[in-house]
ROBA-978408 format. One record per residue (C-alpha): x, y, z; residue number from 1. Coordinates in steps of 0.25 Angstrom, whole numbers, plus 5000, padded with zeros to 4 digits. Each point is the difference from the previous one (the first is absolute). Last residue first. Example, Ala and Ser with C-alpha at 12.3 -4.5 7.8 and 13.67 -1.06 7.14 Angstrom:
BEGIN
<node c1="5055" c2="4996" c3="5029" resi="2"/>
<node c1="4994" c2="4986" c3="5002" resi="1"/>
REM end
This chain:
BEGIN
<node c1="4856" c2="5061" c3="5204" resi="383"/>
<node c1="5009" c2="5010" c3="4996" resi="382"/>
<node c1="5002" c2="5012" c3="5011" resi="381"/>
<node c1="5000" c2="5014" c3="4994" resi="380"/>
<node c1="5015" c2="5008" c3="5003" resi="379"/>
<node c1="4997" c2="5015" c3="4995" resi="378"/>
<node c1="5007" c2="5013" c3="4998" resi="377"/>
<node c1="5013" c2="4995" c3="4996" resi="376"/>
<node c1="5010" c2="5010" c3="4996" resi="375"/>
<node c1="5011" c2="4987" c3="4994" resi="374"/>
<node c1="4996" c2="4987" c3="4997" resi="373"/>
<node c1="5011" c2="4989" c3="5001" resi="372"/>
<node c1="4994" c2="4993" c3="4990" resi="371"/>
<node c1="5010" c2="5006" c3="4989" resi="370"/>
<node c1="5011" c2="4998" c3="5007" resi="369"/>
<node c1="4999" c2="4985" c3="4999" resi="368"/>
<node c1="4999" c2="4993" c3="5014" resi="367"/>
<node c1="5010" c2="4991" c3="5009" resi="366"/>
<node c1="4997" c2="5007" c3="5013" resi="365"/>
<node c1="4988" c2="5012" c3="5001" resi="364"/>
<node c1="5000" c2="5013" c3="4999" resi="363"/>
<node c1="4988" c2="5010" c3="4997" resi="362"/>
<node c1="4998" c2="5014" c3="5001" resi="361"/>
<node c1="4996" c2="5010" c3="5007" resi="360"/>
<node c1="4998" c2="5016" c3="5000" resi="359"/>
<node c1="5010" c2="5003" c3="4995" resi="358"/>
<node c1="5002" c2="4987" c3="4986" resi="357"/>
<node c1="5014" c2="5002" c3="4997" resi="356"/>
<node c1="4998" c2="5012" c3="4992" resi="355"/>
<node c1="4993" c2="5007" c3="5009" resi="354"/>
<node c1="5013" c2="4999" c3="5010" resi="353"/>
<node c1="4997" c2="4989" c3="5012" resi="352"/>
<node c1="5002" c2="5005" c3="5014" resi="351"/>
<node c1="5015" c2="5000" c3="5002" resi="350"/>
<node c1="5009" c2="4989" c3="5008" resi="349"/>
<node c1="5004" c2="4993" c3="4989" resi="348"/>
<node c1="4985" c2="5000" c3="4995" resi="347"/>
<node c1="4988" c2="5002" c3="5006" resi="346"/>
<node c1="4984" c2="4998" c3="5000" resi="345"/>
<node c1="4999" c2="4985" c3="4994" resi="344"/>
<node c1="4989" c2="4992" c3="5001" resi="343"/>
<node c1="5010" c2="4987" c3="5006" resi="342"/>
<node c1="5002" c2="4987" c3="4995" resi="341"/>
<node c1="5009" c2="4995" c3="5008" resi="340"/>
<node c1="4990" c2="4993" c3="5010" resi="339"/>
<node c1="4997" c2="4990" c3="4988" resi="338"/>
<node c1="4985" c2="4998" c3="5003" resi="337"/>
<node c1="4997" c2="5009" c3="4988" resi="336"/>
<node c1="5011" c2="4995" c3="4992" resi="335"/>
<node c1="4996" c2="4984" c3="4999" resi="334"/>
<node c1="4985" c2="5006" c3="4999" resi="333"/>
<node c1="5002" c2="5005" c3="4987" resi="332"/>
<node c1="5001" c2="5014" c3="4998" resi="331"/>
<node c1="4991" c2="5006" c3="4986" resi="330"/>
<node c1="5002" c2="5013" c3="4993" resi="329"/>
<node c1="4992" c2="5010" c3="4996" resi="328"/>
<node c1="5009" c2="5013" c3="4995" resi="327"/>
<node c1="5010" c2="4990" c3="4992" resi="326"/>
<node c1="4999" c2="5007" c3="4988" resi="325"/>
<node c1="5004" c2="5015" c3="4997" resi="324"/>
<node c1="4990" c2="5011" c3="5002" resi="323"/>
<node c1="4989" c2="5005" c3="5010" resi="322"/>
<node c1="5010" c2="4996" c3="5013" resi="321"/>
<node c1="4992" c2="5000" c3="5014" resi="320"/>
<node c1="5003" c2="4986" c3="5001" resi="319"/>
<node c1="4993" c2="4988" c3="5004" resi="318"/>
<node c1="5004" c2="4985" c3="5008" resi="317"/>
<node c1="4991" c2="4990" c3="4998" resi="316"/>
<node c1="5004" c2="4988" c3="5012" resi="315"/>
<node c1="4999" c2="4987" c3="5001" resi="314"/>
<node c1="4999" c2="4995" c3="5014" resi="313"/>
<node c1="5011" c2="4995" c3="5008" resi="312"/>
<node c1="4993" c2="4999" c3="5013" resi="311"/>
<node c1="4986" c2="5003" c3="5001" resi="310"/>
<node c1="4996" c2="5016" c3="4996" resi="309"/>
<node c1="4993" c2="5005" c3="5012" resi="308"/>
<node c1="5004" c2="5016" c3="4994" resi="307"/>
<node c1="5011" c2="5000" c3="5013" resi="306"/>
<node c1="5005" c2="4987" c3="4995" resi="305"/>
<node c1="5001" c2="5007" c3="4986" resi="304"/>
<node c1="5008" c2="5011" c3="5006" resi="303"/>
<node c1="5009" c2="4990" c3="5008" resi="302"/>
<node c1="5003" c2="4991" c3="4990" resi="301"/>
<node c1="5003" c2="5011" c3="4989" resi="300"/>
<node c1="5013" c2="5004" c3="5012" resi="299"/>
<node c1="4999" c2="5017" c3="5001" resi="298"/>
<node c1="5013" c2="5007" c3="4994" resi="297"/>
<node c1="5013" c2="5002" c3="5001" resi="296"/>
<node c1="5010" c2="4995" c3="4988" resi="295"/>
<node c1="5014" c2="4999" c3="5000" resi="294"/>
<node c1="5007" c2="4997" c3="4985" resi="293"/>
<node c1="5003" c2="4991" c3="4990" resi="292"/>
<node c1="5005" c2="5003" c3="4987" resi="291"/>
<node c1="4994" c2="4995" c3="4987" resi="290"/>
<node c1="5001" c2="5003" c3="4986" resi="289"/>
<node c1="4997" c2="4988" c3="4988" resi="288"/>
<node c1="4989" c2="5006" c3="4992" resi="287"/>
<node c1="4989" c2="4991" c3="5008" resi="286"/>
<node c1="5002" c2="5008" c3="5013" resi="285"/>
<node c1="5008" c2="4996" c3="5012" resi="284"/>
<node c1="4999" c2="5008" c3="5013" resi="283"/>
<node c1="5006" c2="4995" c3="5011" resi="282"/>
<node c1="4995" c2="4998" c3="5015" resi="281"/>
<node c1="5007" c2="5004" c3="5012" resi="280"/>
<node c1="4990" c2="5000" c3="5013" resi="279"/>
<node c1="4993" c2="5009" c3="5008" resi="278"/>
<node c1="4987" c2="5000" c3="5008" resi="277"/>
<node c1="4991" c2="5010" c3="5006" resi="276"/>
<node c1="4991" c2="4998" c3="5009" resi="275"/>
<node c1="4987" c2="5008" c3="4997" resi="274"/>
<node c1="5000" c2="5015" c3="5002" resi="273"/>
<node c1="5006" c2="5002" c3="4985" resi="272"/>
<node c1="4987" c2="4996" c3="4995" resi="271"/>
<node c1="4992" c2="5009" c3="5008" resi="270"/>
<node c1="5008" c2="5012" c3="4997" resi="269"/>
<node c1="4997" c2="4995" c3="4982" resi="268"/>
<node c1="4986" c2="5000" c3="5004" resi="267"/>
<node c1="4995" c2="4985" c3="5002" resi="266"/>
<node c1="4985" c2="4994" c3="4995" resi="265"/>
<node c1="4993" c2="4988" c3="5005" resi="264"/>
<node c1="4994" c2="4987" c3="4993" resi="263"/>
<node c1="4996" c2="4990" c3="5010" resi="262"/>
<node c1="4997" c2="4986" c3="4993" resi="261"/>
<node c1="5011" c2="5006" c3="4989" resi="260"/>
<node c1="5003" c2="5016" c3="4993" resi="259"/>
<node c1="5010" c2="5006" c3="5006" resi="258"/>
<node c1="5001" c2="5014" c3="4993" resi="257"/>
<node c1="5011" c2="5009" c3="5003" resi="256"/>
<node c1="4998" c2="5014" c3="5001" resi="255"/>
<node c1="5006" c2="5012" c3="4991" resi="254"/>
<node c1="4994" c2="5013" c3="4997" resi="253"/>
<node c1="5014" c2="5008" c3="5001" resi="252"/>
<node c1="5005" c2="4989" c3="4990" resi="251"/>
<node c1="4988" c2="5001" c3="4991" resi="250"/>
<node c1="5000" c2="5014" c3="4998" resi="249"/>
<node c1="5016" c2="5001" c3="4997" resi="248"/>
<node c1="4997" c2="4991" c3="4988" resi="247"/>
<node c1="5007" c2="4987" c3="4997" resi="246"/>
<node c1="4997" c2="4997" c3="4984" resi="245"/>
<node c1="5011" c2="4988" c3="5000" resi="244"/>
<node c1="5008" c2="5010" c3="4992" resi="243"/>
<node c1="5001" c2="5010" c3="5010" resi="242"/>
<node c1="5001" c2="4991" c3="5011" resi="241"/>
<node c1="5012" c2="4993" c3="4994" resi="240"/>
<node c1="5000" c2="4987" c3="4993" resi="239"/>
<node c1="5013" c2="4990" c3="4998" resi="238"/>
<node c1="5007" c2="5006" c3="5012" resi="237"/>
<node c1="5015" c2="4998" c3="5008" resi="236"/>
<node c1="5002" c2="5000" c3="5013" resi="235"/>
<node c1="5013" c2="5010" c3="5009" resi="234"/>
<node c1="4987" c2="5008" c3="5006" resi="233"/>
<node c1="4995" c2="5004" c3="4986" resi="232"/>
<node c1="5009" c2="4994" c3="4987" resi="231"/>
<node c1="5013" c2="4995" c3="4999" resi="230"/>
<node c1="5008" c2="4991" c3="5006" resi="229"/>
<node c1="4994" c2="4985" c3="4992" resi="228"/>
<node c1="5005" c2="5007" c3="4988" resi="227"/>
<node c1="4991" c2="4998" c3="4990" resi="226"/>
<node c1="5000" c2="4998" c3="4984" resi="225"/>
<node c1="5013" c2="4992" c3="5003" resi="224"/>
<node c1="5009" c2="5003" c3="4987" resi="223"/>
<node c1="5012" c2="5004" c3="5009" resi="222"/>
<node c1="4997" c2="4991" c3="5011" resi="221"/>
<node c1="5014" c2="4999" c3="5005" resi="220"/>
<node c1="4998" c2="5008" c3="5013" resi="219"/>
<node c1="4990" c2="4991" c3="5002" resi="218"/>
<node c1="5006" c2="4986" c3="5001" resi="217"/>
<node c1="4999" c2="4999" c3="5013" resi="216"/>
<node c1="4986" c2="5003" c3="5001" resi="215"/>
<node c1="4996" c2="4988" c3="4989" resi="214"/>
<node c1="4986" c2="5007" c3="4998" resi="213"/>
<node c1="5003" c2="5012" c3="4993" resi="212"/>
<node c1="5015" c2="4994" c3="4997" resi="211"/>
<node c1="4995" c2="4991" c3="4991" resi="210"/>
<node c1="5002" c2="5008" c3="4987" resi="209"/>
<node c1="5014" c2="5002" c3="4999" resi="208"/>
<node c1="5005" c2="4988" c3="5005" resi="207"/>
<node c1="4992" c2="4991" c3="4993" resi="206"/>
<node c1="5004" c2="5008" c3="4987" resi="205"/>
<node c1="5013" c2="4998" c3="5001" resi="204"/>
<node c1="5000" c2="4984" c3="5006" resi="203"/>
<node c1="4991" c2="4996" c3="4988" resi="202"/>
<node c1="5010" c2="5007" c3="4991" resi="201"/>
<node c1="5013" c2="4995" c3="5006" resi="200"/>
<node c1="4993" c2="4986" c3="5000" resi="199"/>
<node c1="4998" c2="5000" c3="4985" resi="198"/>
<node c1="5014" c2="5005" c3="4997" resi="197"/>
<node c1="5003" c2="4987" c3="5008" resi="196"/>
<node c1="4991" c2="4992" c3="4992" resi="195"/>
<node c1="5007" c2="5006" c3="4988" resi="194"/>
<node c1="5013" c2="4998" c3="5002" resi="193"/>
<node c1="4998" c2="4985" c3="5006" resi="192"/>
<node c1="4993" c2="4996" c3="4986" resi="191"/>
<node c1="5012" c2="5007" c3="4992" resi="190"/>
<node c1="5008" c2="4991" c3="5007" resi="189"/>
<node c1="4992" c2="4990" c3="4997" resi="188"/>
<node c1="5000" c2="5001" c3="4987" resi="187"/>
<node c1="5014" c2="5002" c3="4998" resi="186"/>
<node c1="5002" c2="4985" c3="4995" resi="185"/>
<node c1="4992" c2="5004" c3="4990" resi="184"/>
<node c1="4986" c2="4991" c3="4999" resi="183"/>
<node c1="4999" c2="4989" c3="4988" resi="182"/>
<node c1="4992" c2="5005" c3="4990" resi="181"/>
<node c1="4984" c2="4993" c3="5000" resi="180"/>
<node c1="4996" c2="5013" c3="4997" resi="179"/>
<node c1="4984" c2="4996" c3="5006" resi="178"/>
<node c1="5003" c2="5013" c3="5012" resi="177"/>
<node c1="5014" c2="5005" c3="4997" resi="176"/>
<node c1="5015" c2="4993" c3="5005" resi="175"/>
<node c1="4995" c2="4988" c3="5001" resi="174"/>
<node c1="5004" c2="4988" c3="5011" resi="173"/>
<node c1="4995" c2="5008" c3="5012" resi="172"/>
<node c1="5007" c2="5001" c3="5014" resi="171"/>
<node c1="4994" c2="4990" c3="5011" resi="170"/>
<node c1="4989" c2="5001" c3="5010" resi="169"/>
<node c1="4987" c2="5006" c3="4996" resi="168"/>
<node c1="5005" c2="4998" c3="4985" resi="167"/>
<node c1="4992" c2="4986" c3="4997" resi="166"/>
<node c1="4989" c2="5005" c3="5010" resi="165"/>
<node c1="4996" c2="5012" c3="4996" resi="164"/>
<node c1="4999" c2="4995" c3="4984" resi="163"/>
<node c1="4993" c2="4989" c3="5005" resi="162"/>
<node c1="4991" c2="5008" c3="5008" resi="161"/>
<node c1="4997" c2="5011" c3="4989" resi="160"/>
<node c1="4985" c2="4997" c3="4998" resi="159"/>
<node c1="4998" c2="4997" c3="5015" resi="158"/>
<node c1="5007" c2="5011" c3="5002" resi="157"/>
<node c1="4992" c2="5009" c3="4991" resi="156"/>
<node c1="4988" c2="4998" c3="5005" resi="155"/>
<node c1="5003" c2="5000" c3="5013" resi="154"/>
<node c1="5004" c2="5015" c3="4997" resi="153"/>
<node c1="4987" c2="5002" c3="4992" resi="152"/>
<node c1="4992" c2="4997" c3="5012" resi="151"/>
<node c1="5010" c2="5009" c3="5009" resi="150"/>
<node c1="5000" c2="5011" c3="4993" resi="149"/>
<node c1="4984" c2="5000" c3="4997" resi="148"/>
<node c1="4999" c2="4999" c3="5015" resi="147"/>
<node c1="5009" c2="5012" c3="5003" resi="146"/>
<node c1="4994" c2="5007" c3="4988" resi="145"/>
<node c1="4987" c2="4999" c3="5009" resi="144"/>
<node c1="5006" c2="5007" c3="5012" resi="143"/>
<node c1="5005" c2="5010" c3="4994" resi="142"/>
<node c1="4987" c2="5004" c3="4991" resi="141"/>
<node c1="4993" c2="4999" c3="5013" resi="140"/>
<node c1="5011" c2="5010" c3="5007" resi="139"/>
<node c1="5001" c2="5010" c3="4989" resi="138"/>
<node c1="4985" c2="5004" c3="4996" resi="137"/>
<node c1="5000" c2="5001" c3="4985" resi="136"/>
<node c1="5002" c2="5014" c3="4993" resi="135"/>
<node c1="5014" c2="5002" c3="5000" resi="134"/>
<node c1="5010" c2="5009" c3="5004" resi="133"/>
<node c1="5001" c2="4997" c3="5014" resi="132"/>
<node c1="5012" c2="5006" c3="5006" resi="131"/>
<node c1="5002" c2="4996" c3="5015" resi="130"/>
<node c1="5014" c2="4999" c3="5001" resi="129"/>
<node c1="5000" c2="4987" c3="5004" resi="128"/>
<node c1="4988" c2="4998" c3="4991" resi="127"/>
<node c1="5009" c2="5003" c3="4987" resi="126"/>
<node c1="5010" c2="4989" c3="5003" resi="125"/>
<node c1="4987" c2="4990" c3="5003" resi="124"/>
<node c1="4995" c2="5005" c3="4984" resi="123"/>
<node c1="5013" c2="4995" c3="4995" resi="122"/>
<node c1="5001" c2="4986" c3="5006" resi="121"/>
<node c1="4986" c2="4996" c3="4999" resi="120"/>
<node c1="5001" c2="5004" c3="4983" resi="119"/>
<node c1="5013" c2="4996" c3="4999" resi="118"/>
<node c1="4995" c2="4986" c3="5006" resi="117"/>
<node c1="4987" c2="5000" c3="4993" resi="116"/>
<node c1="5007" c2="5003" c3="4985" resi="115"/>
<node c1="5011" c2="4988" c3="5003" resi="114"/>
<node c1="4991" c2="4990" c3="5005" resi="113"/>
<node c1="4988" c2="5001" c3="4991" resi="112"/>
<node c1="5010" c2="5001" c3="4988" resi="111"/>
<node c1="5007" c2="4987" c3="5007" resi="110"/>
<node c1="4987" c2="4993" c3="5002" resi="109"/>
<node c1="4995" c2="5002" c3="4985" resi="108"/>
<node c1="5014" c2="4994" c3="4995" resi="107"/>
<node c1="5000" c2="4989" c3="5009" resi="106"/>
<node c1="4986" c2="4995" c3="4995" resi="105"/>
<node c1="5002" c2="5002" c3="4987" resi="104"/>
<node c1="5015" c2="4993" c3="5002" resi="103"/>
<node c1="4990" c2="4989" c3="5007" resi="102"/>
<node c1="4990" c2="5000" c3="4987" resi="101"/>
<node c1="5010" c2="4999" c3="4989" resi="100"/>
<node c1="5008" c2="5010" c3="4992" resi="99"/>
<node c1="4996" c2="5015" c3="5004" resi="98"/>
<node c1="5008" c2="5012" c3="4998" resi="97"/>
<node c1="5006" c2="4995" c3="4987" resi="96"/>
<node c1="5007" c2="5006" c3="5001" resi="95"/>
<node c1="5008" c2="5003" c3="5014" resi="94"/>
<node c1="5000" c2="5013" c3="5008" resi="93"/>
<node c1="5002" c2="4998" c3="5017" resi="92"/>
<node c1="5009" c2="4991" c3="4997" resi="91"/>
<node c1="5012" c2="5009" c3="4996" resi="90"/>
<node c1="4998" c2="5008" c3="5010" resi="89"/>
<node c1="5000" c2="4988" c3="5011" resi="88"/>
<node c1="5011" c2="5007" c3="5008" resi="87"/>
<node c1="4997" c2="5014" c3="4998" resi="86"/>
<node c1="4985" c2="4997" c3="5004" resi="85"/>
<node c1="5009" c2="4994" c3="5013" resi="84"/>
<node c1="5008" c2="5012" c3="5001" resi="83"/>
<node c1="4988" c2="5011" c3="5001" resi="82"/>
<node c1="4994" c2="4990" c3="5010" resi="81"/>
<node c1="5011" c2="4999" c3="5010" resi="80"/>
<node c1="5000" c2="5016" c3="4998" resi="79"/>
<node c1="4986" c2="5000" c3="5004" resi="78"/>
<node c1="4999" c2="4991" c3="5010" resi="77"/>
<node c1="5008" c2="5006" c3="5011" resi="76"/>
<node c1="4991" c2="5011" c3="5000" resi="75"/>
<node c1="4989" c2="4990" c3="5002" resi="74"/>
<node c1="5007" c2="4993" c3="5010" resi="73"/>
<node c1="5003" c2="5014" c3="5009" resi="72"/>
<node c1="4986" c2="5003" c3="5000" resi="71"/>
<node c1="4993" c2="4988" c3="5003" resi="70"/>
<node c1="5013" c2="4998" c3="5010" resi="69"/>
<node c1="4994" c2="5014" c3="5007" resi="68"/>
<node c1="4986" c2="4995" c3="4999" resi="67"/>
<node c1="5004" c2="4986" c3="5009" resi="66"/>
<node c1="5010" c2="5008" c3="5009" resi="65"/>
<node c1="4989" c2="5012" c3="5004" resi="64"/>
<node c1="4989" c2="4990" c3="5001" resi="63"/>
<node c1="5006" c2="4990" c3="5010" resi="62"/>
<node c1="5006" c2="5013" c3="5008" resi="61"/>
<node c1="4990" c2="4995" c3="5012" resi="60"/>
<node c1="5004" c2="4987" c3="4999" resi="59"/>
<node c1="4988" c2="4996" c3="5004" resi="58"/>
<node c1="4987" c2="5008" c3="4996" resi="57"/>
<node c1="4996" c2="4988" c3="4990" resi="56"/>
<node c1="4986" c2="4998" c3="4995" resi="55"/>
<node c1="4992" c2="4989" c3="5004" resi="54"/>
<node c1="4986" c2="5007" c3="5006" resi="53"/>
<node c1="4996" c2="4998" c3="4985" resi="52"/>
<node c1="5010" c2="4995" c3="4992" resi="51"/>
<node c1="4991" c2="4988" c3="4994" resi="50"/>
<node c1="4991" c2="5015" c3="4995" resi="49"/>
<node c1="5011" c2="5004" c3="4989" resi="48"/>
<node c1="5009" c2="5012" c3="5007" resi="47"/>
<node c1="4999" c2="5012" c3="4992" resi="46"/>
<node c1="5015" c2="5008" c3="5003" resi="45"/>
<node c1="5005" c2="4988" c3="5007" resi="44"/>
<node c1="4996" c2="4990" c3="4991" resi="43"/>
<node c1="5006" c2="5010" c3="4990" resi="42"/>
<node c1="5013" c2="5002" c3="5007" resi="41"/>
<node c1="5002" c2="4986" c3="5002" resi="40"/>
<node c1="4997" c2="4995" c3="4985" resi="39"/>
<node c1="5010" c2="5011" c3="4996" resi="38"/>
<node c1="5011" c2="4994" c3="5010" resi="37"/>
<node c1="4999" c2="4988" c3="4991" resi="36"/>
<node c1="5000" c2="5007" c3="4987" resi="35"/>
<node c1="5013" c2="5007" c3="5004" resi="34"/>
<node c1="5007" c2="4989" c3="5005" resi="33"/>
<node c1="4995" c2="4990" c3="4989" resi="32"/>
<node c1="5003" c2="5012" c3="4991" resi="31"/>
<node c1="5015" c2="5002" c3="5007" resi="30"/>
<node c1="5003" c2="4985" c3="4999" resi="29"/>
<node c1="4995" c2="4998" c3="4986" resi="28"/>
<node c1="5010" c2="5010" c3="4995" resi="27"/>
<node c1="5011" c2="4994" c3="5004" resi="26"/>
<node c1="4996" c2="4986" c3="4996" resi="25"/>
<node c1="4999" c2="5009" c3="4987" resi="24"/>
<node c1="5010" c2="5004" c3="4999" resi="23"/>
<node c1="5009" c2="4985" c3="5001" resi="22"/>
<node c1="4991" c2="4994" c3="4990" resi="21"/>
<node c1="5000" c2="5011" c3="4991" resi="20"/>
<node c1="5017" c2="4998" c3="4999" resi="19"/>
<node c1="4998" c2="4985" c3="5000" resi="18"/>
<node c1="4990" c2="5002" c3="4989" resi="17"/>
<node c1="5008" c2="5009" c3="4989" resi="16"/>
<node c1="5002" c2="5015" c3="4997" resi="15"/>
<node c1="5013" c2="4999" c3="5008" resi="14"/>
<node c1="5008" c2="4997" c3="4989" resi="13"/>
<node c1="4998" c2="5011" c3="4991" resi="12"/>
<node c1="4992" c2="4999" c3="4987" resi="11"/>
<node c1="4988" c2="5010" c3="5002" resi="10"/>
<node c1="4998" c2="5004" c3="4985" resi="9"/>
<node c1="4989" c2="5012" c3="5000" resi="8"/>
<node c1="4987" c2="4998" c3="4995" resi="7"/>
<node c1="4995" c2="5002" c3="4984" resi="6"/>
<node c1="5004" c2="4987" c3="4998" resi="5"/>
<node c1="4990" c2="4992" c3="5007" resi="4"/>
<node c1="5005" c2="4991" c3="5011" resi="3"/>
<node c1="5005" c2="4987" c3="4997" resi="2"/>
<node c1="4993" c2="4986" c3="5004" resi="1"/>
REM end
């Protein structure tokens, strides 16, 4: 099979099956890491109804270092990627493009594979730094590439696996994919050069970008979208007041709303009368940033107790914000119990800036950022 002749020649050594072998194990590590902690974050984020009552709180950080090597493998990927399409170039374009029903097969799973990938790969880039261009909403279109990625993968290697298997181990005996010359002694010299400029560019770009969540690694995060110092009270911020459509009216007016067997309402002097309570949280938002912090606030176990709620009931938590999502959200009862989960009224020993949520907010162990509610006006018992 040759590939038309309008493409480029490709006739190096290393455009062969031991060498796409090798990148590609590579590259199948950091997507299995990045899909797996994926999965995490979106059964955290909406957790299916099995979950229920089951969700993890402990470790406390589990969210902040399973979002952060979501991040940091799918940076990881892209140049593991970019050198295995250069690897398989010349495959990639052969003519006739279809010959039997399994190269068919193959052929539609790789197109599948290649396109969804670079497709998952570039549109994560952009939600780190929170740059949507397009029209689709991105976390559901995120989430369903990684299942077509992953169905057209399994595909592929159950396609591919006696190729996969014959160079897993041992050095090719061609020097070009279907060449059938015999491979240069320099070969695998060339091999090593190349996996080793490979790990000098994984290594950069980990390095540069994974120092908003990696803390000792910030002071290298030249192409971090956040620094994990900067921002109100030492914290960084996704949303602001102004653009979560805060007014000064509703702040001066606010009460909190417990709505349950015994609903009550709270003035912001009230609330701060009750026992207080601090504890060292971090914040770890989808885009890869976190940082912990010291929180002060009201235990949720205590106010929903005090509402007649039964122990570790679910919980709908309201903000006063009118734009952005996540304004509704929803506490399972493996938080509300949790006696760190705390409706927030200080942070680092200073009462809440606006953008941080003032007058409360919520925080709560091994939670997306996203769910951790900032300027709640209302907590409303689930039955």
């Amino acid at each position: 099979m040759n590939a038309p002749a309008w493409l480029p020649r490709f006739r190096g050594p290393l455009h062969d099956a031991r060498t796409a072998t090798v990148v590609g194990r590579l590259l199948g590590i950091a997507v299995f890491l990045c899909f797996l902690t994926g999965v995490l974050s979106h059964f955290l984020q909406e957790p299916p109804a099995f979950l229920s009552g089951h969700l993890p709180t402990r470790p406390v950080s589990g969210y902040r270092i399973t979002q952060a090597l979501h991040i940091i493998s799918g940076v990881a990927a892209v140049p593991l990627l970019l050198v295995k399409l250069w690897t398989v170039y010349p495959s990639l374009f052969q003519w006739p493009p279809m010959r039997s029903v399994t190269h068919a097969l193959e052929r539609i799973s790789i197109a599948v594979l290649v396109a969804a990938t670079l497709l998952e790969l570039f549109s994560g880039l952009l939600n780190i730094v929170q740059w949507y261009p397009w029209p689709f909403g991105f976390r559901q279109v995120h989430w369903a590439l990684a299942w077509v990625i992953t169905g057209s993968l399994l595909v592929h290697l159950g396609v591919k696996a006696p190729t996969i298997a014959e160079h897993w181990r041992r050095a090719p005996r061609t020097s070009a994919i279907g060449a059938g010359r015999p491979a240069p002694d320099s070969a695998d010299a060339d091999r090593r050069a190349l996996l080793w400029g490979l790990a000098a560019a994984v290594g950069a770009v980990t390095v540069v970008t994974a120092g908003q969540s990696v803390t000792p690694l910030k002071d290298l995060a030249l192409l971090s979208p956040r620094d994990p110092d900067v921002g109100p009270q030492g914290l960084p911020v996704n949303r602001t007041a102004r653009a979560a459509g805060i007014t000064a009216a509703a702040v001066r007016d606010w009460r909190l709303h417990v709505d349950g067997p015994r609903p009550y309402g709270l003035t912001l002097d009230e609330l701060r009368s009750m026992p207080q309570h601090s504890v060292e949280l971090p914040i770890a938002c989808v885009e890869g940033w976190s940082k912990s912090a010291r929180w002060e606030g009201v235990r949720i176990c205590d106010l929903l107790a005090r509402a007649g709620a039964e122990d570790g009931a679910r919980l709908r938590v309201v903000s006063l914000q009118t734009r952005g999502g996540y304004g509704v959200t929803e506490m399972d009862s493996a938080y509300t119990r949790d006696t760190l989960t705390l409706l927030a009224l200080r942070l680092n020993g200073e009462v809440l800036a606006p953008d941080h949520g003032y007058p409360a907010r919520v925080i709560a162990p091994n939670r997306p950022g996203v769910l951790q509610t900032k300027w709640v006006t209302r907590l409303e018992v689930l039955v």
